[in-house]
C-alpha positions, -999 to +999 in steps of 0.1 A: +121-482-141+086-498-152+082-512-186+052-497-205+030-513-233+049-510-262+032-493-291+052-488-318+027-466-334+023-439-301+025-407-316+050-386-298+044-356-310+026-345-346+054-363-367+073-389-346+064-422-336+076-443-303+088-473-332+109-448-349+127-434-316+131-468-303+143-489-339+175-505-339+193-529-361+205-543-325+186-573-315+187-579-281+166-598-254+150-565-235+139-558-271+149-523-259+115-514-247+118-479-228+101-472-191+074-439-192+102-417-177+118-423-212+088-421-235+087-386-214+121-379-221+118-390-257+083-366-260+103-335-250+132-340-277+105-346-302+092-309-294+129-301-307+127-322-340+092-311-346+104-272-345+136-282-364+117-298-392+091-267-394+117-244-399+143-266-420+108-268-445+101-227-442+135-222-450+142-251-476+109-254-489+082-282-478+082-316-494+125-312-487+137-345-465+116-348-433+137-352-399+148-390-401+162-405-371+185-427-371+188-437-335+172-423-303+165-449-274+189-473-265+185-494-238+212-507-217+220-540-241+216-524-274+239-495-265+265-515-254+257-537-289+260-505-310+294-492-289+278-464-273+290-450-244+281-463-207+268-422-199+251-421-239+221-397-233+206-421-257+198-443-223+173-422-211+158-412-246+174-375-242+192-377-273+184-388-311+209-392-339+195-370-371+203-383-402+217-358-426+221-356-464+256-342-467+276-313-448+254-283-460+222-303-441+245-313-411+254-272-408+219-261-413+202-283-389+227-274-364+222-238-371+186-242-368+187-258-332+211-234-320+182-205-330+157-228-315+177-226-282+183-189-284+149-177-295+136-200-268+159-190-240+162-229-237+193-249-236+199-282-249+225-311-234+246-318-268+249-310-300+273-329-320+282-328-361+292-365-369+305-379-399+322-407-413+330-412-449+304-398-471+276-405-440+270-374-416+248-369-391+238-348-363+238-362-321+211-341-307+206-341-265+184-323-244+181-332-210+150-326-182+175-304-163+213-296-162+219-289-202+255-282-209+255-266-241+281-287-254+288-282-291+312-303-310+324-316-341+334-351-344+340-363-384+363-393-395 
């Protein structure tokens, strides 16, 4: 895969920036700098994030907590750094952790993506509520082809 120049301030898409879908508390040599076939992966998942946060705001009002992402790309050192596992969609930039502000936020931003699929006859690769403690957050995939639909519910 070729390297690209990293920007940190590319714009993705209206409200997501290529630093925010690449940050990592990880620090690793490869400075996890994605190749173009990710920053094209990572520019279709933020068409998802953009629609979710449109209609998390019509719903819950605008000014409520924008989409914050909590992890997205991962290269090859900084997933193994952060445990992740050796098939993570968050390899290719097909998958973003979406921070959440409690249960009630985990269940309706996981309803909302699930009406984003259906009213867009579009299918997504995972979808999985996470939680540990007091923390929850939401593992959102979608891959360039072969989407499973897989839904789960993984809280510690």
């Amino acid at each position: 895969m070729d390297k690209v120049t990293f920007d940190k301030n590319m714009k993705l898409s209206e409200h997501f920036k290529l630093g925010e879908m690449t940050k990592t508390s990880h620090k690793t040599a490869d400075g996890n700098i994605p190749s173009s076939e990710v920053i094209e992966n990572l520019k279709r998942l933020c068409l998802w994030l953009e629609m979710l946060r449109s209609q998390y705001n019509n719903c819950y009002g605008e000014g409520n907590d924008p989409v914050i992402i909590n992890s997205a790309y991962r290269s090859w050192a900084v997933n193994k750094a952060a445990g992740g596992s050796p098939t993570s969609n968050h390899l290719m930039g097909c998958a973003a952790d979406i921070r959440c502000l409690g249960k009630e936020q985990a269940l309706r931003y996981a309803t909302i993506l699930l009406d984003i699929a259906d009213s867009a006859h579009e299918d997504f690769d995972e979808l999985i509520l996470e939680g540990r403690g007091t923390t929850y957050w939401i593992h959102f995939a979608v891959r360039p082809k072969s989407n499973r639909r897989k839904i789960l519910f993984y809280i510690k």
